[in-house]
C-alpha positions in Angstrom: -0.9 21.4 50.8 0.8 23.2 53.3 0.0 24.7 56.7 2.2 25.6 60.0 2.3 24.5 63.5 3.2 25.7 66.7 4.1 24.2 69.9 5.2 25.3 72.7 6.5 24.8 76.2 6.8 26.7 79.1 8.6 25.8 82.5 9.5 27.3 85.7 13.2 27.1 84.5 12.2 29.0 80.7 10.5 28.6 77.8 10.7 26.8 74.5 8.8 27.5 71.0 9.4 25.8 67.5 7.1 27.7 64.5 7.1 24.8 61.3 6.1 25.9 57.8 5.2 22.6 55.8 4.7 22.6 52.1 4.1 19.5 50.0 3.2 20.0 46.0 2.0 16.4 45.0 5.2 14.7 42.5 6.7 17.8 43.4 8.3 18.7 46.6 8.2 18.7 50.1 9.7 21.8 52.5 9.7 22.2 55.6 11.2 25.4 57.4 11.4 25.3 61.5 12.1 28.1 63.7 12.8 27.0 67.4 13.4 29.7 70.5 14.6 29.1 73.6 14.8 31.0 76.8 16.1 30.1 80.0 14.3 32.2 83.3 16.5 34.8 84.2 18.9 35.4 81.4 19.4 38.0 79.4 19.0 36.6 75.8 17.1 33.7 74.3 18.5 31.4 71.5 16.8 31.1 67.9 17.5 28.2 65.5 16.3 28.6 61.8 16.5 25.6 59.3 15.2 25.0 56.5 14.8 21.6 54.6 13.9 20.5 51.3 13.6 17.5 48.9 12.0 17.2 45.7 9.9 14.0 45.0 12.5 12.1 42.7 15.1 12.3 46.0 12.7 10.7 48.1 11.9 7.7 46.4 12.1 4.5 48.5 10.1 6.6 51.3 7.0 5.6 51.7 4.2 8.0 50.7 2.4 7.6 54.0 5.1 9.3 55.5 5.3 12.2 52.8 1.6 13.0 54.7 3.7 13.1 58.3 5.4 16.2 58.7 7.4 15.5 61.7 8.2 11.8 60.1 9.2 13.5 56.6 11.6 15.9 58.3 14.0 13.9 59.1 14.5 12.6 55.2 14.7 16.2 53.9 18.0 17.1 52.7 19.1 21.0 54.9 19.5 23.5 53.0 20.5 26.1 55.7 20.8 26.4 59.3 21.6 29.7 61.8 21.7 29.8 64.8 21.3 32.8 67.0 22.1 34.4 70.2 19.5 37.5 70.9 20.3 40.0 74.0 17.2 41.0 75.5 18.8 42.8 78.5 22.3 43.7 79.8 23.2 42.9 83.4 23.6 46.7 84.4 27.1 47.1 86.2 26.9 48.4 89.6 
């Protein structure tokens, strides 16, 4: 099974996004990879956070399988496998 999901928030003071892959083969696997953005009103450059988490089912015994089903409960039991974080420029402040 797997499927994404989106959610986003935006604010007066800027804007926030996190994009989730989630993939669970049965007695197999679970993965989850999260991209999350972040932009604050009036600056030149947003923030993007990529991770990527993954356990296979033999390291996630003593979870209960309910939560296997719960993608933002399973996420938190996944082991990370990689995490980058960057800092995009949009604009430059011209200098006058």
């Amino acid at each position: 099974m797997n499927f994404g999901f989106t959610f986003q928030r935006v604010m007066p003071s800027g804007f926030f996004f996190l994009l989730r892959f989630y993939l669970r083969v049965d007695s197999t696997l679970i993965r989850v990879r999260d991209t999350r953005i972040y932009h604050r009103a009036g600056e030149g450059h947003l923030i993007r956070e990529r991770t990527e988490r993954e356990s296979t089912a033999e390291e996630l015994k003593g979870i209960p399988a309910s939560l296997w089903t719960d993608q933002q409960g399973i996420v938190d039991h996944l082991k990370l496998k990689s995490e980058v974080n960057e800092k995009i420029t949009l604009w430059r402040k011209s200098s006058s």
